[in-house]
The first five atom37 places (N, CA, C, CB, O) and aatype in JSON, in Angstrom:
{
  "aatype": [20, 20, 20, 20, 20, 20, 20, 20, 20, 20, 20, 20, 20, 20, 20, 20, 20, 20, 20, 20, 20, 20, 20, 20, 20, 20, 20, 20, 20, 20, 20, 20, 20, 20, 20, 20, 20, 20, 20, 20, 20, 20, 20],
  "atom_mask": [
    [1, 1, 1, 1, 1],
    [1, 1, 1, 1, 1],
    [1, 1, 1, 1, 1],
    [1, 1, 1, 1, 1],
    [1, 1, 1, 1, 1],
    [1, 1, 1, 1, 1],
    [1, 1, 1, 1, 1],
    [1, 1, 1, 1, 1],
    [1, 1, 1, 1, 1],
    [1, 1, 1, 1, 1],
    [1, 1, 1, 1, 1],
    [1, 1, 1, 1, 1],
    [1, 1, 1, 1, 1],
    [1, 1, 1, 1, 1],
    [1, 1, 1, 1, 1],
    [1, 1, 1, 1, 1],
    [1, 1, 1, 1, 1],
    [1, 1, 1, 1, 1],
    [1, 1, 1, 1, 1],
    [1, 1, 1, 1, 1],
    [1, 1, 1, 1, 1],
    [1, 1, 1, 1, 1],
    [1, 1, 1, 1, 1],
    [1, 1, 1, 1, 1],
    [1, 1, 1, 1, 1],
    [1, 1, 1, 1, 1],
    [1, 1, 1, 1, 1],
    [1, 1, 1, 1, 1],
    [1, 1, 1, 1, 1],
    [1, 1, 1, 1, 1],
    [1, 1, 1, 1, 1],
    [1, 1, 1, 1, 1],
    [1, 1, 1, 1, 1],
    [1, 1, 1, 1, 1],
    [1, 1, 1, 1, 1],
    [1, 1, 1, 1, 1],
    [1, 1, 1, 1, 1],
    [1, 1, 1, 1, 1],
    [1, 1, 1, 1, 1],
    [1, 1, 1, 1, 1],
    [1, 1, 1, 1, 1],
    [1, 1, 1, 1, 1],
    [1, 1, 1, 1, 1]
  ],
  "atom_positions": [
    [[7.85, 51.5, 62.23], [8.36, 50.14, 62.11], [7.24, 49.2, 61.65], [8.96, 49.67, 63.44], [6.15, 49.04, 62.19]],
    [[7.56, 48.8, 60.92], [6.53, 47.71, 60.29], [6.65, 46.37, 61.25], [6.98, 47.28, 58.53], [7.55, 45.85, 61.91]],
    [[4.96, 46.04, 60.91], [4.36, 45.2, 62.45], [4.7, 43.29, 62.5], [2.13, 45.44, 62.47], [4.95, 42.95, 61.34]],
    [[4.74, 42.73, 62.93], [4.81, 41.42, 62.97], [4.02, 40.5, 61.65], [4.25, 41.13, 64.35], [4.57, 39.66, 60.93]],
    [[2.83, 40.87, 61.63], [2.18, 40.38, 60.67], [2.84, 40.84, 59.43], [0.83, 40.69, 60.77], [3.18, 39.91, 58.69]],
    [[3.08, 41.87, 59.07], [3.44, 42.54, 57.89], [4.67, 42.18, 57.27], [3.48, 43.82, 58.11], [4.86, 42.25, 56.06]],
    [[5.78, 41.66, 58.42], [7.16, 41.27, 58.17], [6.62, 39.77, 57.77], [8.37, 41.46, 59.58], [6.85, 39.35, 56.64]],
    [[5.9, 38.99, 58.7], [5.75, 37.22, 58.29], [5.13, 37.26, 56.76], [4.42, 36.18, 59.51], [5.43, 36.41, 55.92]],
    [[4.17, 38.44, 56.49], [3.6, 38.23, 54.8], [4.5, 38.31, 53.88], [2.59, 39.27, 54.26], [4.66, 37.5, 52.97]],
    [[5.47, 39.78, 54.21], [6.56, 39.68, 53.67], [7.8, 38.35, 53.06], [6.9, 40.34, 54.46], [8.26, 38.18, 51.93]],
    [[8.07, 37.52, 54.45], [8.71, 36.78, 54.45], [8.46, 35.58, 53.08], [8.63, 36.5, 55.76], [9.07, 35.24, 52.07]],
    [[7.12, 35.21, 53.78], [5.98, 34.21, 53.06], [6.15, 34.72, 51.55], [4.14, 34.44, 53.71], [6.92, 34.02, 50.89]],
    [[5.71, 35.56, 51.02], [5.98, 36.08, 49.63], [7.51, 35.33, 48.89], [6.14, 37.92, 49.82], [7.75, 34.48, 48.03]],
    [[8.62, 36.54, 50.18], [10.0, 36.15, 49.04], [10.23, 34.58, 48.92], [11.68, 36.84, 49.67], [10.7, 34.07, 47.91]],
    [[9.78, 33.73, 50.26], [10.06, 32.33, 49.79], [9.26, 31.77, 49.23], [10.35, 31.53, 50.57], [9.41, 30.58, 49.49]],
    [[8.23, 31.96, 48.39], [7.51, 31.82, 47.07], [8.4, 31.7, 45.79], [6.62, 33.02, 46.9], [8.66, 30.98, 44.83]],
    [[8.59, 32.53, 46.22], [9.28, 33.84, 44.84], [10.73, 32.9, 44.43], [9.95, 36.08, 45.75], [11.1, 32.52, 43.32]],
    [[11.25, 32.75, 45.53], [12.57, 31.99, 45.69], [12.64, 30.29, 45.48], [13.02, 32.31, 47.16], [13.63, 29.56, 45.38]],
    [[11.09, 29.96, 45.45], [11.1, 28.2, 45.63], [10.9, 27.57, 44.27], [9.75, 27.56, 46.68], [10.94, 26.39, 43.91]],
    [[10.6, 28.98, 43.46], [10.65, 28.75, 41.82], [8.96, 28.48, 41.6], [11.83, 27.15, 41.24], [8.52, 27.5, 41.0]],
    [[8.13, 29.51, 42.2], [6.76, 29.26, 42.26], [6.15, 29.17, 40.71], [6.08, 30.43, 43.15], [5.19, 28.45, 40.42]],
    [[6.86, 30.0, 39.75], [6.28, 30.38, 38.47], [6.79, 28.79, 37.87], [6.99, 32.04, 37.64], [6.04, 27.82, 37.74]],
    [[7.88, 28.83, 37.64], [8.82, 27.64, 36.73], [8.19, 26.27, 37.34], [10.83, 27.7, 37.07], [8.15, 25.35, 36.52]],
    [[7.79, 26.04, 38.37], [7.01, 24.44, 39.1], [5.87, 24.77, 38.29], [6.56, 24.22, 41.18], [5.37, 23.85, 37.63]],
    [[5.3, 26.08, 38.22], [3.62, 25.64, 37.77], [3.44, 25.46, 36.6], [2.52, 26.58, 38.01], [2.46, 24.85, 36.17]],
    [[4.78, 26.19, 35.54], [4.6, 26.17, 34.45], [5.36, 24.7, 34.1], [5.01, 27.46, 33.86], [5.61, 24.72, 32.9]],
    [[5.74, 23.67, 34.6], [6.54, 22.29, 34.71], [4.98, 21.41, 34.68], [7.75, 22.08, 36.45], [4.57, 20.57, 33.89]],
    [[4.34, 22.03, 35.96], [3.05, 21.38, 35.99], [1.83, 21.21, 34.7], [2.49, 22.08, 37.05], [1.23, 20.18, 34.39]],
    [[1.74, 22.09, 34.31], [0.39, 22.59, 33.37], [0.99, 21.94, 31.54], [0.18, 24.99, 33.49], [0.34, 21.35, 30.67]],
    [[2.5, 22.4, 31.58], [3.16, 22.0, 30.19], [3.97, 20.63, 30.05], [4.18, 23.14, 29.81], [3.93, 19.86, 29.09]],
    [[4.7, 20.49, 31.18], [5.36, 19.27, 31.21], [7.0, 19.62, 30.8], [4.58, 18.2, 30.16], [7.5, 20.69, 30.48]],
    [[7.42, 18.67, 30.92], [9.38, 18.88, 30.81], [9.49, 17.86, 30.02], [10.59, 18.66, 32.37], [10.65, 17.45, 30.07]],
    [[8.56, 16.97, 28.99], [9.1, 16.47, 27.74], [9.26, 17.46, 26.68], [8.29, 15.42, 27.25], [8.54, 18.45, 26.55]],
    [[10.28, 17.14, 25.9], [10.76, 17.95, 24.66], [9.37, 17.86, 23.78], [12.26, 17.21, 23.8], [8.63, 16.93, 24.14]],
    [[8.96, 18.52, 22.88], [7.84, 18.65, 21.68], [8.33, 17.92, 20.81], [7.52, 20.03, 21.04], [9.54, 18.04, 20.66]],
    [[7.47, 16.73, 19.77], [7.82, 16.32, 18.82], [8.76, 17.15, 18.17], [6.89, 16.01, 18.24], [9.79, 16.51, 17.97]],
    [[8.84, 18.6, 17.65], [9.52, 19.29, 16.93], [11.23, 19.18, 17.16], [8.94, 20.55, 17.13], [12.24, 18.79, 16.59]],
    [[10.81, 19.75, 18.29], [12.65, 19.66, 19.1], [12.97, 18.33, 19.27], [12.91, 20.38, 20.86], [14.07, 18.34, 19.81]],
    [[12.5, 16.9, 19.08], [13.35, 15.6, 19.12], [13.76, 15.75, 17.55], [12.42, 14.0, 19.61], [14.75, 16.22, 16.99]],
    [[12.42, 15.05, 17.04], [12.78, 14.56, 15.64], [13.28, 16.12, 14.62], [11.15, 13.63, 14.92], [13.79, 15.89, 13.52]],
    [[13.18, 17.0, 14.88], [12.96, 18.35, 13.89], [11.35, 18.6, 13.11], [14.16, 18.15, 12.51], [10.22, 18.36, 13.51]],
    [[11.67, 18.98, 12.32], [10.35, 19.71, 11.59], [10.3, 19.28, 10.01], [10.48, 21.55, 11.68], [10.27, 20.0, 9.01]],
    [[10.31, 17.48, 10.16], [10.24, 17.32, 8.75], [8.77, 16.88, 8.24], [11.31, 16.29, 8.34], [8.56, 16.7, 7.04]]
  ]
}
């Protein structure tokens, strides 16, 4: 049976995983405005 500690790391992980850890950081570093390209197009 896997031990107390091992289940809470466990736990800790999936609600990472689940809180959208990748998609917040990549929101953070790039931003959620559109690129000149995608408003105006590519003229």
């Amino acid at each position: 049976m896997a031990s107390k500690t091992k289940k809470t790391e466990f736990r800790r992980r999936r609600k990472k995983g689940a809180s959208g850890k990748k998609r917040k950081a990549e929101n953070r570093n790039t931003g959620t405005t559109l690129s000149q390209k995608e408003l105006f197009g590519d003229a």
